[in-house]
C-alpha positions as CSV (number, residue, x, y, z in Angstrom):
1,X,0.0,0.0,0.0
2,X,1.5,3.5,-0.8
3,X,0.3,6.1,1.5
4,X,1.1,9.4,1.2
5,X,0.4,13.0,2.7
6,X,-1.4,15.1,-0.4
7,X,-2.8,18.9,0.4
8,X,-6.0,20.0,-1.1
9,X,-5.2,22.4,-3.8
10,X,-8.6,22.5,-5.6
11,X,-11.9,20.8,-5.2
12,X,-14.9,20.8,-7.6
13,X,-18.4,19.5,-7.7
14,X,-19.1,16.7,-9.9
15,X,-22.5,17.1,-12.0
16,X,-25.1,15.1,-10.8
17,X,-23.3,13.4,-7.7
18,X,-24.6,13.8,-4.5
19,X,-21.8,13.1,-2.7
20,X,-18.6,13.2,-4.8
21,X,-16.1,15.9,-5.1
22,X,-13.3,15.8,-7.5
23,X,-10.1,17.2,-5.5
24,X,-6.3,18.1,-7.2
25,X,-4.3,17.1,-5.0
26,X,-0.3,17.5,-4.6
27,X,1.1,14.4,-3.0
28,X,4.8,15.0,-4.7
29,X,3.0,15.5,-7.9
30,X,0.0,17.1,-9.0
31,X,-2.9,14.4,-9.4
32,X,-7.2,14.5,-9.5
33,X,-8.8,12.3,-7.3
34,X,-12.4,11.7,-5.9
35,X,-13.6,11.7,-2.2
36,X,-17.3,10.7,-1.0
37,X,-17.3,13.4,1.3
38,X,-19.4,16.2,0.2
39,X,-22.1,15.8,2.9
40,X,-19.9,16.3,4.9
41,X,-17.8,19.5,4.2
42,X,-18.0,22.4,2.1
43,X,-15.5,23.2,-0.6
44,X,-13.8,26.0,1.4
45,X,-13.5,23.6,4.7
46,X,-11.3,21.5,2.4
47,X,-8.9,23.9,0.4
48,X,-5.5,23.5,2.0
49,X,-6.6,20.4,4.1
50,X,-3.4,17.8,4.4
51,X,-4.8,14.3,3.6
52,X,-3.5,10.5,3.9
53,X,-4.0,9.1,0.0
54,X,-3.6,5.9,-0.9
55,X,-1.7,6.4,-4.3
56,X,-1.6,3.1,-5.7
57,X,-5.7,2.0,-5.8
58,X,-7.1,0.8,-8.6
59,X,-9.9,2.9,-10.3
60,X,-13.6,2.1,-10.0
61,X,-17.0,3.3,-10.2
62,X,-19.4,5.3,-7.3
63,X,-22.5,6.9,-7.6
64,X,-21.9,6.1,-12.1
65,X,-18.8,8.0,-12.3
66,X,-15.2,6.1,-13.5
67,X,-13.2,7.2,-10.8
68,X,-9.3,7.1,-11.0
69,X,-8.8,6.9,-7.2
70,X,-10.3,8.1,-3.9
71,X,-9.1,9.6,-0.8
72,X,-9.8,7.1,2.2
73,X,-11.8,8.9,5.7
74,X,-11.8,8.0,9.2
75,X,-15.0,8.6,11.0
76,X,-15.6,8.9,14.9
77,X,-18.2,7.2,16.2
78,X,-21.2,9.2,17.6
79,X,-19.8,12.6,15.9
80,X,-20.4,14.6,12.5
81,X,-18.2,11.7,10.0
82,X,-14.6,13.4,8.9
83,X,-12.1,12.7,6.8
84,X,-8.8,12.0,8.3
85,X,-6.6,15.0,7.8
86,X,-3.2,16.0,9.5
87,X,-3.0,19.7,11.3
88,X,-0.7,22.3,9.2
């Protein structure tokens, strides 16, 4: 499993999902993933957000969309879900 620590440089919706967003993310390069986390922040909670990807995932398809990759999330039980993200 590669794991690295990407920052959120962009994010943008994607048309008709409900709980997609398409993020650019630099994890030593430049690279356009997806996360299911749109219920759960807004665009501007994510932009400059420090994330754990997993670089090496094979794509696949959510919600109808070919996805090249996704960011994993943590969640803590009995709170608002969020994704895992380092301070800084």
């Amino acid at each position: 499993m590669d794991l690295r620590v990407a920052q959120i440089k962009e994010c943008e919706e994607i048309p008709g999902a409900d709980r997609l967003y398409k993020l650019t993310v630099d994890a030593e390069e430049v690279r356009q993933i997806v996360a299911g986390i749109k219920p759960y922040y807004t665009k501007e909670e994510l932009l400059g957000k420090r994330i754990i990807l997993v670089a090496n995932l094979e794509p696949r398809t959510l919600e109808g969309h070919r996805l090249p990759r996704h960011a994993p999330c943590g969640f803590e039980r009995g709170r608002k879900h969020r994704c895992a993200h380092l301070p800084g």
